[in-house]
C-alpha angles and dihedrals in degrees: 000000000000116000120211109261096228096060081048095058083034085058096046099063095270096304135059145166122260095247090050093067106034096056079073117031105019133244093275102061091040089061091051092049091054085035088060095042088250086118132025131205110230093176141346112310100358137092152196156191113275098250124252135238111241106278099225087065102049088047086058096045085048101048099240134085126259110276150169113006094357087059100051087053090057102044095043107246108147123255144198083243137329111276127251098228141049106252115204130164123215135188120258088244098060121084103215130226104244095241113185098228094041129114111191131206124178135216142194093217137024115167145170101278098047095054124059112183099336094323148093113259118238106265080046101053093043091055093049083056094044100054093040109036135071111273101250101050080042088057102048090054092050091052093046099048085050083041094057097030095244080134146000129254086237102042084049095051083049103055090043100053091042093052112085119189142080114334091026090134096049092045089049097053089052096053091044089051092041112132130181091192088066100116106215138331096285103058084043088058078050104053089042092056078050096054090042085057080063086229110146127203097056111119128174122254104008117177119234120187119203130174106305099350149057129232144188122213115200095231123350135174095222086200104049089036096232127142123192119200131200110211121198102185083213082082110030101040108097125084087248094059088038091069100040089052093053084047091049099043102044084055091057091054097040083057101064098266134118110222119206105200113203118201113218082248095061100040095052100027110025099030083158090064092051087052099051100051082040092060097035091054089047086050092054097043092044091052097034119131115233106261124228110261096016118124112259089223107040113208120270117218123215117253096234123250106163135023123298114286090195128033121291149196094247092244 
């Protein structure tokens, strides 16, 4: 399945190589995307967004205040990727200024509480994700505004349950999913691919102590001993990492764990392979026969809420 070229360039941090892209969306539609502005070449063989108007601006010249996506930029809350359009609400009342690069969204009620200096405040802006856009990129703006104390898990449970209107159930399951421990953007994509599975018992950041040393496993079923990684080769790609991971790894499985290893490529552009090696591993576990030797109990590692208390791996 092709993907568009723009989400691919979104997804690559703004830029991104011409084999990059078209490996998933094809050199076609590559070319139309350049062709309608919607891409620029800023040298041979690489791309990248059309750049935006400051969306302070564009809010103004509409008549709103910046909003949704637009907003979490601004403030600072992580994201899957920067968006390609300038979001700004604006009251019913108003009747907006068409802006090119705009994209509107309108609203009964806008008050006091919910705008700090011509945008959205953070619960509000979260909110406003998480009843627009698709789960996973909601969901990683909800864990990183808890992440970086831009807002609280109850405040944020609140403000969802209290506000009625279309999206209210979305807006409801993010909150509810909603996890400061997640990392960074890319092992939230990951945990979200995990809830829409619909597979229960995985949790971020669980601590997992082995002979000598302490280790954190991006998300693990303690129960089923299975550990998922999400594996950014910005981070791993280097011989020296290379040889921490294997270590890493090969303790995990000598303890008793499986370890699912996720490339950045899988997780953000082919979320239906992640889920098929994820259910296929639960089936297993669920339906495996004890095995001769093996503790009965296994142990059960502790989800981490403060610092190591041992020495760990830096993970």
């Amino acid at each position: 399945m092709e993907r568009d070229p723009v989400k691919v360039v979104r997804l690559r941090g703004g830029t991104a190589r011409a084999g990059e892209i078209t490996a998933f969306s094809g050199t076609r539609r590559l070319l139309a995307a350049v062709s309608s502005g919607r891409l620029v070449r800023t040298r041979r063989g690489v791309y990248a967004l059309a750049s935006l108007p400051d969306a302070l601006q564009v809010a103004s010249f509409v008549g709103g205040v910046v909003s949704h996506a637009s907003a979490a930029d601004l403030i600072g809350i992580p994201q899957v990727a920067a968006p390609d359009r300038v979001h700004v609400t604006v009251a019913r009342s108003i009747h907006p200024a068409p802006h090119p690069q705009a994209t509107i969204h309108w609203t009964r009620r806008l008050g006091a509480d919910d705008v700090r200096e011509g945008i959205t405040t953070p619960v509000r802006t979260v909110l406003d994700c998480a009843g627009t856009l698709p789960f996973h990129e909601a969901l990683v703006i909800a864990d990183g505004a808890l992440a970086y104390s831009f807002i609280r898990a109850g405040e944020l449970m609140s403000a969802a349950l209290a506000r009625c209107g279309p999206g209210r159930r979305a807006r409801r399951r993010v909150a509810v999913a909603a996890d400061r421990r997640a990392d960074n953007p890319f092992e939230s994509v990951l945990r979200a691919i995990v809830i829409e599975s619909g597979v229960g018992g995985f949790v971020p950041q669980v601590e997992i102590r082995l002979p000598g040393r302490l280790l954190y496993a991006d998300l693990a079923d303690v129960g089923r001993r299975i550990v998922l990684e999400a594996d950014s080769y910005a981070h791993h790609g280097t011989r020296a990492a290379f040889v921490r991971d294997c270590d890493r790894y090969n303790g995990l499985v000598t303890a008793g764990w499986t370890v699912l290893r996720f490339p950045w490529e899988h997780v953000m552009l082919q979320p239906e392979r992640v889920r098929r090696s994820l259910l296929a591993m639960c089936e297993l576990a669920d339906h495996a026969e004890p095995q001769p030797g093996r503790p009965n109990e296994p142990h059960r590692p502790e989800v981490r809420t403060n610092g190591p208390s041992m020495p760990s791996d830096g993970r």
